[in-house]
N, C-alpha and C positions, 0 to 999 in steps of 0.2 A: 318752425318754418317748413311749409311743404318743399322736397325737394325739384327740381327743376327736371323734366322728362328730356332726356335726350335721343337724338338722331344720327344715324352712322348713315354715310353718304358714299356710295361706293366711286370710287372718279378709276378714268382710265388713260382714253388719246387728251390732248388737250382741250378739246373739243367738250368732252364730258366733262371734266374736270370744271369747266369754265359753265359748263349748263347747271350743273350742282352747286359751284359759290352760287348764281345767281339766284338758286331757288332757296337756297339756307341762309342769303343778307334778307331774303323776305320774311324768314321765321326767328326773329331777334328771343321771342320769347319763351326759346327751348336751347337746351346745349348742342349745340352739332360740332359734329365729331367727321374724321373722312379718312378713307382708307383707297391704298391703290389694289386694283381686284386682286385677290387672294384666292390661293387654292390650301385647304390642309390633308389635301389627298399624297399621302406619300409617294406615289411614282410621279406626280404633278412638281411637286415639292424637291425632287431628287433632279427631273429634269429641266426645272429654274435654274437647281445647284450648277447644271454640268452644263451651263450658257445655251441649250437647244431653242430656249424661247425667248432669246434677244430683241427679236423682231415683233415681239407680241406686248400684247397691255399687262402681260403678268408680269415683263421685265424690264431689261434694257433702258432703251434711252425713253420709253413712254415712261417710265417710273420712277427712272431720273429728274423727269420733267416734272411729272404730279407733286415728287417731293419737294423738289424746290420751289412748284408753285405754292402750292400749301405756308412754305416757310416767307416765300415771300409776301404773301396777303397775311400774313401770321395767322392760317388758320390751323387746329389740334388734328395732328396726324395720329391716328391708330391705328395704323398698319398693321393687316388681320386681328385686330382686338387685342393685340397683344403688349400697346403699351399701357394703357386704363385699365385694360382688365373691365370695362363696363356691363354691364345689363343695357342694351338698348331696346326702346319703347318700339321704335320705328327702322327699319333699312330704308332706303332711296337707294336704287339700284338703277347703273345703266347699261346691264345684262343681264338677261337670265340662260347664257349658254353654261354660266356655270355658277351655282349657286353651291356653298357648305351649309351646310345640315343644322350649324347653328343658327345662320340667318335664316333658312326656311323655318325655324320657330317662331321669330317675332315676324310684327305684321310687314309686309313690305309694298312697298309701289318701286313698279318698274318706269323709267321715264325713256323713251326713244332718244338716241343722240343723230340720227340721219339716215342716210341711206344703206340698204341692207345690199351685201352681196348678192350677184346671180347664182341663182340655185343650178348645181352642177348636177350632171350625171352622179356622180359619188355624192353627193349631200341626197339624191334620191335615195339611195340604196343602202343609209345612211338611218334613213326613216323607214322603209320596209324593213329592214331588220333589226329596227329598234333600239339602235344603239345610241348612245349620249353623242347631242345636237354638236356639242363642239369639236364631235370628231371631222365633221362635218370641213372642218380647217376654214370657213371662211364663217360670216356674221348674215348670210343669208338665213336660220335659225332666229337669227336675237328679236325678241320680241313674240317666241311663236311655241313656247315648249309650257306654258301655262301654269310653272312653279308658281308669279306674282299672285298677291291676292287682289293686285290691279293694275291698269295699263295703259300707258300715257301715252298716246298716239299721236304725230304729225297732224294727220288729214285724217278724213273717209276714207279713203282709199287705201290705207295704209291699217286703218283698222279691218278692212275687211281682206285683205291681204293676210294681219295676222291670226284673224278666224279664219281664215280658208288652211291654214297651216298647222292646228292645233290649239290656238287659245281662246279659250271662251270668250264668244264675243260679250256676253255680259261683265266682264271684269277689263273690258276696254275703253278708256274714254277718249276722247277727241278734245285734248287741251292748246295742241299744238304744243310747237318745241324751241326753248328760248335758242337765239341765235338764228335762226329761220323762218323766226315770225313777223321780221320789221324791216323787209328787203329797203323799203323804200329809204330808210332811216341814211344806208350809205352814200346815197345819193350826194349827200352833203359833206365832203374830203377834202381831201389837200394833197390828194396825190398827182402827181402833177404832168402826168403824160393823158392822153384824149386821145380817137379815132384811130384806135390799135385793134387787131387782134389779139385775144389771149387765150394763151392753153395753158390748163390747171392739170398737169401730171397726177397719177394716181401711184402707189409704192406698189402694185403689182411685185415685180420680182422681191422684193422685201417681203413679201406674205406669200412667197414659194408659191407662184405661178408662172407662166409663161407670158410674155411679151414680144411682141418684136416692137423694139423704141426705135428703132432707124424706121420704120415704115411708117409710126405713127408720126414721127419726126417732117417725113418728106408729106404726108397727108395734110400737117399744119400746114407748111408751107404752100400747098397748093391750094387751099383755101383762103389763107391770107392774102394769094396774090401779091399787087403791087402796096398793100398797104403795112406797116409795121408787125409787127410780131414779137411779141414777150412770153415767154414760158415762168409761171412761177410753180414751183415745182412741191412737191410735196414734203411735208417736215422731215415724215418717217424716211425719206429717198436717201440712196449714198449720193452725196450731192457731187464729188469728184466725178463719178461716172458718169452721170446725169450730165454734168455743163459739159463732160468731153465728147459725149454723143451728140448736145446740139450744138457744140462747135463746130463737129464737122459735116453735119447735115443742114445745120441751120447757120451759116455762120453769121449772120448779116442781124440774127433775132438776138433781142434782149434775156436775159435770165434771172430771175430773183428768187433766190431761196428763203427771204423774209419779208414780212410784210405783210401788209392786211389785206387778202387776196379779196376780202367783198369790196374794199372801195378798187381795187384794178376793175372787177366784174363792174360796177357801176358806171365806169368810164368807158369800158370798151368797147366797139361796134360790132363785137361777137365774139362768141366764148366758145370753147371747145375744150370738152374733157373728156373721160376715162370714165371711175368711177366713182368720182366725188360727187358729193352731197353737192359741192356746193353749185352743180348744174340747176340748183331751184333758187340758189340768187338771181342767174342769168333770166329764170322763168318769169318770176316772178315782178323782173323789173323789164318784162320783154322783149330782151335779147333772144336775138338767131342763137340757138344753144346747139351743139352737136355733143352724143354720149354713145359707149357704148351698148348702154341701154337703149330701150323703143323709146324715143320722145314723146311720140304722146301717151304712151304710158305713165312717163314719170309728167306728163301735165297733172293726171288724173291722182298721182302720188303725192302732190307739189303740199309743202307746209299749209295750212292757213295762214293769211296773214291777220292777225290780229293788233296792228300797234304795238307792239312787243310787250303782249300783256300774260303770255303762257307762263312764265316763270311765276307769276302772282296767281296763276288757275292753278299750278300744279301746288304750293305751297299752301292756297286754302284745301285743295285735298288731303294734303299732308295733315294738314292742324284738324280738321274734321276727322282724318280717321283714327289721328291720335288719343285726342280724347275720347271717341265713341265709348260707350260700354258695353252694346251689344253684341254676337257673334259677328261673325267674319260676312255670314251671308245674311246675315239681317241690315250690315249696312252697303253689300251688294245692292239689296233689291231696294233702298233707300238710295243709291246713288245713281242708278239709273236712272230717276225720274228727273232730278236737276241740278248735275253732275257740277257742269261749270258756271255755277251762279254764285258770285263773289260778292259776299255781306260787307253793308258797308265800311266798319270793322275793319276788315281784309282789305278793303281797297286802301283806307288810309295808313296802314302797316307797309302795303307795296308802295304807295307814295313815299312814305318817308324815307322806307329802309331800299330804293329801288339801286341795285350794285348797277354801278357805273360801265363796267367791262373797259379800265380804262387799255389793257393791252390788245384789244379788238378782238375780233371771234377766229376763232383757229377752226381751220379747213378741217372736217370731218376724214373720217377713213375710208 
């Protein structure tokens, strides 16, 4: 009996986590495996030890999360390869700010999870003096340092974003990204408030930046005007601090620290955020959107919409370049010509095996 080729899945915010089940319930016919990001860089490894990266997808409460989502879908956790001990055929990565030397052997696809950080003065200076993208401290990098042997992009725009920053645009394709490919889908909830304002918080101070949240706080408000107001706030947020700050700037506003922030987004008569991703639900289903990004930049950024069919284009990539037998760049210049063309095969594999996402889509970082 030939053995069964398996796939390690790298997951991180929930967000990723939940974009990876959806792309490995579409590959029933390989073993997938999943791991919360890893480093075995020993000062990486020392500084996990001594809690400095609590706030990050190496630790804390994001790893907390992966694990128990993992046990709760009963999917096989191998955290850093270290409980299988496998050989894997394939990575599925949803970063390349920091890749180990093992997985840069086997083949790998990187998949976008949302919105990248704005590039700072330091993340320049970061790149003139060539130093590793993740010192960079935010995810402005991810997608752009060209380790992948390929590159699952949102949009156009986002592909040439990440060739204008260092990755070859040949090793990029334009699959779109499950969770942000099917705005229209939330439309249909059961959430039960209508003609609100809502602001989606970003965890700034939580990823060691500055904010002022009493100014953003009084900004909602004055946008809102006379009509409702609900903040749902970010997972990663200290939520104590968070509801005491809009208590006393906002008193009069709603706060939800849980919940399925794209059906609030579908309901409400304008959205305002920070820097969340999910400013291209609000795009997408034509809300007044406000960010602290350029708007119509992120128009020009905004997912494809494809019927949420990305998870099914990134999985027949997966299984094409699984099997491939040729070099690396002989199925480059083969997959440029018709990257996202899903055999009928594949289509009926996503039909069957298509994951439900019965816990809804979690707010990007």
């Amino acid at each position: 009996m030939i053995p069964r080729k398996k796939i390690l899945f790298i997951i991180g915010s929930p967000n990723q986590t939940s974009q990876m089940h959806q792309i490995a319930s579409l590959l029933p016919d390989y073993d997938c495996y999943f791991s919360q990001l890893y480093s075995k860089h020993p000062v990486v490894k020392a500084v996990v030890r001594m809690g400095l990266l609590e706030n990050s997808i190496l630790s804390g409460e994001f790893r907390r999360k992966g694990d128990a989502y993992l046990e709760r879908h009963r999917l096989r956790n191998d955290y850093a390869r270290s409980i299988y001990q496998h050989n894997y055929d394939l990575a599925v990565l949803c970063t390349d700010l920091l890749v180990t030397k093992e997985l840069r052997r086997m083949k790998t696809i990187w998949v976008q999870e949302g919105m990248t950080d704005p590039l700072t003065s330091w993340g320049r200076w970061v790149r003139r003096l060539g130093l590793p993208s993740v010192l960079a401290t935010n995810t402005a990098f991810n997608g752009s340092n060209n380790i992948c042997d390929l590159y699952c992009a949102a949009s156009p725009g986002y592909r040439e974003q990440f060739a204008s920053r260092g990755t070859d645009a040949g090793r990029i394709v334009v699959t779109g990204i499950p969770n942000y490919d099917n705005a229209a889908a939330f439309l249909n909830n059961d959430f039960p408030r209508k003609g609100y304002v809502l602001a989606a918080t970003s965890d700034i101070r939580e990823t060691f930046n500055n904010e002022d949240r009493p100014a953003f706080i009084r900004d909602c408000v004055r946008i809102a005007g006379d009509r409702p107001l609900i903040f749902k706030l970010h997972p990663n947020e200290k939520r104590e601090r968070a509801t005491a700050e809009i208590a006393q700037w906002a008193p009069s506003a709603l706060v939800y620290t849980e919940g399925n922030t794209e059906h609030m987004i579908a309901n409400c008569d304008e959205l305002i955020t920070q820097y969340s991703t999910v400013v291209y639900i609000g795009i997408a289903l034509g809300k007044k959107v406000h960010s602290y990004f350029d708007v119509e930049q992120l128009k020009r950024l905004a997912p494809v919409q494809n019927g949420g069919t990305s998870a099914a284009s990134i999985a027949a990539l997966c299984r094409r370049y699984i099997e491939y037998k040729g070099s690396k760049e002989q199925f480059l210049r083969q997959t440029r010509m018709a990257i996202t063309t899903i055999s009928v095969h594949e289509r009926e594999i996503a039909h069957h095996y298509r994951y439900p996402n019965p816990e809804g889509v979690f707010p990007a970082t």
